[in-house]
C-alpha positions in Angstrom: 41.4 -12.5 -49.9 40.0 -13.9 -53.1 41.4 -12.9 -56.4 43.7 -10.3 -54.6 45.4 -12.2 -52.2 48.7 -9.8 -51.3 47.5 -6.5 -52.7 47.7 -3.7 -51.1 46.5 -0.7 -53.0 43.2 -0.7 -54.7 42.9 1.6 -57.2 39.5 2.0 -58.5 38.9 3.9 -61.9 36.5 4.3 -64.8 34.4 6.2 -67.5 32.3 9.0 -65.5 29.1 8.3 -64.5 29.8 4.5 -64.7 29.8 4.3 -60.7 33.5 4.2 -60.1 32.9 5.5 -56.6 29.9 2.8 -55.4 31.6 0.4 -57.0 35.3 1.9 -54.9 32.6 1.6 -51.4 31.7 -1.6 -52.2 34.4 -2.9 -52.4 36.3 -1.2 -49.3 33.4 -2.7 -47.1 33.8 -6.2 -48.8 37.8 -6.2 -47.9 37.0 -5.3 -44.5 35.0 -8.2 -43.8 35.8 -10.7 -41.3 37.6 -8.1 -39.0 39.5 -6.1 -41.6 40.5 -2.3 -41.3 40.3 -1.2 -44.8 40.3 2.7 -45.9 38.7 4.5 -48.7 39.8 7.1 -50.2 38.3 10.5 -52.6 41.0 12.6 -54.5 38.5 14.6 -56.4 37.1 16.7 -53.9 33.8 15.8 -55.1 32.9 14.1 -51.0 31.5 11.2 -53.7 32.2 9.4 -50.6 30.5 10.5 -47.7 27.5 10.8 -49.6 27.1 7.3 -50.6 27.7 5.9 -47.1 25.5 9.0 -46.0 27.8 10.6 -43.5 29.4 14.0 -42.6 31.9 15.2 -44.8 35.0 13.5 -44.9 38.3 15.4 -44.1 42.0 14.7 -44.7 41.6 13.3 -41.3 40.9 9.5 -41.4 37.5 8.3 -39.6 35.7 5.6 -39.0 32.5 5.4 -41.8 30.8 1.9 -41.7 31.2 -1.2 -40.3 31.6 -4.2 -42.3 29.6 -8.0 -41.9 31.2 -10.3 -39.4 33.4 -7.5 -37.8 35.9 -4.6 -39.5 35.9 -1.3 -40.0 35.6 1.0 -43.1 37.6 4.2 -42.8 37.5 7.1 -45.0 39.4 10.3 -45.8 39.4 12.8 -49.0 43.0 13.6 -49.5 43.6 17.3 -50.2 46.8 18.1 -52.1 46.8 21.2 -49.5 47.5 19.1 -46.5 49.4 16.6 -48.7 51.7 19.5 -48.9 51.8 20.4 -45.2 53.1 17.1 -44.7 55.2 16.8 -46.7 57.1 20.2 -45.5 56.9 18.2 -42.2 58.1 15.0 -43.0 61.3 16.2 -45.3 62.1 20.0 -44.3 60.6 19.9 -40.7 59.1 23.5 -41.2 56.0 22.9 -39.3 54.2 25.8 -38.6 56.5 27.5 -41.4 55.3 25.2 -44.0 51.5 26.5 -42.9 52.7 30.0 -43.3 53.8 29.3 -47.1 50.2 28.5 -47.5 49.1 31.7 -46.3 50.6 33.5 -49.3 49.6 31.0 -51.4 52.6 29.0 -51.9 50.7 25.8 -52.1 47.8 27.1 -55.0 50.7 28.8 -56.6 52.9 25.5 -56.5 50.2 23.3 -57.9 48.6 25.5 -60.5 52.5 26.0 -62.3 53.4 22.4 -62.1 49.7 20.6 -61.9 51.5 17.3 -61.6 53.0 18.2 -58.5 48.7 17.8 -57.0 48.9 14.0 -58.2 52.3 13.6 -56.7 50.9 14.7 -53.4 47.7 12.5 -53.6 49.7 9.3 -54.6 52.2 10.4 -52.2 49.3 10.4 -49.2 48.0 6.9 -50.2 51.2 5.6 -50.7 52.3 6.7 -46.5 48.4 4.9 -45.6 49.7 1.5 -47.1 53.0 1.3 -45.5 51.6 2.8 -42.1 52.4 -0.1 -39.1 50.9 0.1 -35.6 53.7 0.3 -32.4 53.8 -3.6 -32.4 54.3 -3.9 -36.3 51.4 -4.7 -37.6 50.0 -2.7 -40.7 47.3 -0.1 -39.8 45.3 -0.8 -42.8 44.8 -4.4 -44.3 44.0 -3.0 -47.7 43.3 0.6 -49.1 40.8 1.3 -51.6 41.3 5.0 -54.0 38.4 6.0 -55.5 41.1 7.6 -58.4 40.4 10.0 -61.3 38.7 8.8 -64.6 40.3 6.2 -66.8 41.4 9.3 -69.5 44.1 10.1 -67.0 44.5 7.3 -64.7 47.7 5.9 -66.1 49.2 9.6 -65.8 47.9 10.1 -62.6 49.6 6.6 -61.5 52.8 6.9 -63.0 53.8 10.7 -62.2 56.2 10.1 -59.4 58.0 8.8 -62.4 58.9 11.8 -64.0 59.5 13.2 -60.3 62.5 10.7 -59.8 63.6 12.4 -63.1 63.4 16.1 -61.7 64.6 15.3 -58.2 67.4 13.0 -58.5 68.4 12.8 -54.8 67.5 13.6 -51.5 64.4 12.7 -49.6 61.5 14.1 -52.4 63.6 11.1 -55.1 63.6 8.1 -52.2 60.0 9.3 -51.9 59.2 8.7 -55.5 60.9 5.9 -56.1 59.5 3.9 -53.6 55.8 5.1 -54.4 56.5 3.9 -58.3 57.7 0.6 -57.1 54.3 0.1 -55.4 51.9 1.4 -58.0 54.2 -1.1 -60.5 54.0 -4.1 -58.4 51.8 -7.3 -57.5 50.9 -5.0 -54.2 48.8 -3.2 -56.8 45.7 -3.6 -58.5 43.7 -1.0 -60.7 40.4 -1.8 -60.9 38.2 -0.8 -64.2 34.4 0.2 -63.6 32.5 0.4 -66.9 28.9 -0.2 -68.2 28.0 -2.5 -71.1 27.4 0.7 -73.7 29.9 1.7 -76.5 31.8 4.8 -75.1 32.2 2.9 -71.9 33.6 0.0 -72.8 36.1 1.8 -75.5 37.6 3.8 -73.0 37.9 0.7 -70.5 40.2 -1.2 -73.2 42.1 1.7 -74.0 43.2 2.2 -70.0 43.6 -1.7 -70.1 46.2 -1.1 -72.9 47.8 2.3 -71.5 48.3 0.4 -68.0 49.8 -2.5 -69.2 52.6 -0.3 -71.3 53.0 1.3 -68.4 53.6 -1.6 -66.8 50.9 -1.1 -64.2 49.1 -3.9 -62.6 45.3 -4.2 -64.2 43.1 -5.6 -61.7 39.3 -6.6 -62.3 37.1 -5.5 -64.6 33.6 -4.6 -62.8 30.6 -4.4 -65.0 28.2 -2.2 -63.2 24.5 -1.3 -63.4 23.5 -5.1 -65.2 20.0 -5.5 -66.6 18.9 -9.4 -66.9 16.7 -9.7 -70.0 13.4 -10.1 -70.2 13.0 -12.4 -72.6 14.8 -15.8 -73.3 17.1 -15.5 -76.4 14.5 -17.0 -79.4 11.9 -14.2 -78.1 14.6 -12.0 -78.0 15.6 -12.8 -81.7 12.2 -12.1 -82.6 11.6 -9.5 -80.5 13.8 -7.1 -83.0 12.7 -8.5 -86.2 8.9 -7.9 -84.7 8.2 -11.3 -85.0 6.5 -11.7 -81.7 3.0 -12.8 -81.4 0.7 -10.0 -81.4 -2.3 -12.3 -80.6 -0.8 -13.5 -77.4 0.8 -10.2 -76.4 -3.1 -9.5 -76.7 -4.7 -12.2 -75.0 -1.8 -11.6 -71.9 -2.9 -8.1 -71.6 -6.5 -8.9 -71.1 -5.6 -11.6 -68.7 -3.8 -8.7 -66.9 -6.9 -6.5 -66.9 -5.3 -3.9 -69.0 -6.0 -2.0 -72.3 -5.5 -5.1 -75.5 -5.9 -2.6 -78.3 -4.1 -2.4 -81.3 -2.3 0.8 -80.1 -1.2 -0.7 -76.8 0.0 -3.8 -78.4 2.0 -1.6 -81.2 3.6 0.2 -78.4 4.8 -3.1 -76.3 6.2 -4.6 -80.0 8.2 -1.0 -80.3 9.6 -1.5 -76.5 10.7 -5.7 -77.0 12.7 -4.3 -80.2 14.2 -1.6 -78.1 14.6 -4.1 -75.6 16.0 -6.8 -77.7 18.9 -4.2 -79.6 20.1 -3.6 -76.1 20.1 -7.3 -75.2 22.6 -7.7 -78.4 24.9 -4.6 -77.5 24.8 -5.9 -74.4 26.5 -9.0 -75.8 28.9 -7.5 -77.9 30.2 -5.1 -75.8 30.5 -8.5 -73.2 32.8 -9.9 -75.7 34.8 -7.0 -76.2 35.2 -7.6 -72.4 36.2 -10.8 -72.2 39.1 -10.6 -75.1 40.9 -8.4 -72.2 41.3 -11.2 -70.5 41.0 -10.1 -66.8 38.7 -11.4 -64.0 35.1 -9.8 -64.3 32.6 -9.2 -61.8 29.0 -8.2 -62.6 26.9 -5.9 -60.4 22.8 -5.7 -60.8 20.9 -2.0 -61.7 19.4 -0.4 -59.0 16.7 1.5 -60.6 15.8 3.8 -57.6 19.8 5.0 -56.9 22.2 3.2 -53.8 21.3 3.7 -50.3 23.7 2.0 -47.8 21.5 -1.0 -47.6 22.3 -1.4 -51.7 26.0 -0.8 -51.0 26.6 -3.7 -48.5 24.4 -6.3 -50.9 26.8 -4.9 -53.5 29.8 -6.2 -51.6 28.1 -9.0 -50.9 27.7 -9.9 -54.4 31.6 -8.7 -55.0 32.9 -10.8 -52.0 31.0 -13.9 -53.9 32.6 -13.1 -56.9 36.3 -13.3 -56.0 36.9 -9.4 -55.3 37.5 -10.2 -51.7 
């Protein structure tokens, strides 16, 4: 199990556009590894999912999506707070078809839009019933499941709002619900995962979550630096790659050897992309050690410049799995 040996719930967040939801893949088919039943799971209605493991659109129905190395299964589902609902009309009122017919005249749209925490209560409800799930002999249906959650500006909120439901509700089935969904999201069974790149805004907002969660009292998992660039250039090039320091005669003489253009212009152009180069080499290192002061286990994931394709995904766990993530 790696670094997560006993969790449970996955929760995968970060900055958009940082690749919260390749990263959330990866790791789903890393878990499953070695004859795991893992699920994945979209709450943005964005089918983020099904796209990057290139297959039909996934419902609130649970289906099988990939298979993982050495035996296991990937499952995936989008949880729509609409269904969310359905069931749970079913599971405390036992309305059945009656809690369909609320939806007819827009009980549900009209529910969520006046109290729009109530939508995060029925997503974290939904995960909540997929990690507690047992077969007839006992066993847990799932070994892990993975959320592919909102961005890290609301993740603590979206997290923590059965909270202020044990507040509102404080008995009956709805309060028993809550509670127990709480004392997962705060417990070892729990791990929220932070996806950033190595870039200012990024990074800010990863150490901000990492300080909201841990008031909260909320479990932080790994950090996972996506989309890494190894440098060109060992570190003294590097150093005078941005003070343009490099030598102009051999970036010359290497051109030629290469059969291409050696001219002043060319040569001006290379000394303008090292510099470039070499600035992002130093962000790149400060924003590591902004990182590090966190203090939480880090994995690093290489740039794939022409997008993720399924074959990308599973190296991607791969290189997770040899991390620790799994």
């Amino acid at each position: 199990m790696g670094d997560w040996e006993g969790v449970r719930l996955h929760v995968v967040t970060g900055k958009g556009g940082t690749g919260k939801t390749t990263v959330a893949g990866a790791l789903a088919i890393a878990l499953a590894a070695d004859g795991g039943r893992v699920l994945v799971a979209e709450v943005e209605e964005r089918q983020g999912l099904a796209q990057l493991f290139d297959v039909a659109p996934l419902t609130y129905d649970e289906k099988r999506i990939a298979a993982a190395p050495r035996g296991g299964d990937v499952f995936g589902s989008a949880i729509d707070p609409r269904e969310a609902m359905h069931e749970y009309f079913e599971m405390f009122y036992r309305l059945g078809r009656a809690g369909r017919a609320l939806d007819k005249v827009g009980f549900v749209d009209f529910a969520t839009t006046i109290a729009p925490g109530l939508r995060d209560v029925l997503v974290t409800g939904k995960t909540y019933e997929a990690t507690r799930r047992r077969t007839s002999s006992g066993e847990p249906v799932y070994d892990a499941v993975v959320l592919d959650a909102p961005p890290t500006g609301r993740i603590t909120r979206f997290l923590d709002v059965n909270t202020s439901v044990t507040s509102l509700a404080r008995v009956g089935p709805i309060n028993r619900q809550a509670r127990a969904i709480t004392e997962l999201v705060h417990s070892p069974r729990t791990a929220v995962h932070i996806v950033t790149l190595l870039e200012d805004m990024p990074v800010q907002e990863t150490a901000d979550a990492v300080a909201e969660l841990r008031s909260a009292e909320i479990p932080v998992g790994a950090i996972v630096v996506n989309q890494m660039r190894r440098p060109h250039l060992r570190s003294r090039e590097l150093t005078a790659a941005r003070r343009r320091r490099l030598d102009r005669e051999t970036i010359a003489k290497g051109l030629q050897v290469a059969g291409l253009p050696n001219n002043d212009g060319v040569v001006e152009v290379l000394m303008d992309n090292a510099a470039a180069h070499a600035e992002r080499a130093a962000l790149e290192r400060s924003q590591r050690s902004v990182l590090k002061e966190l203090d939480r286990p880090t994995y690093e994931l290489p740039h794939y410049p022409d997008g993720i394709d399924p074959t990308a995904l599973y190296e991607l766990a791969d290189v997770l799995a040899d991390q620790g993530a799994a």
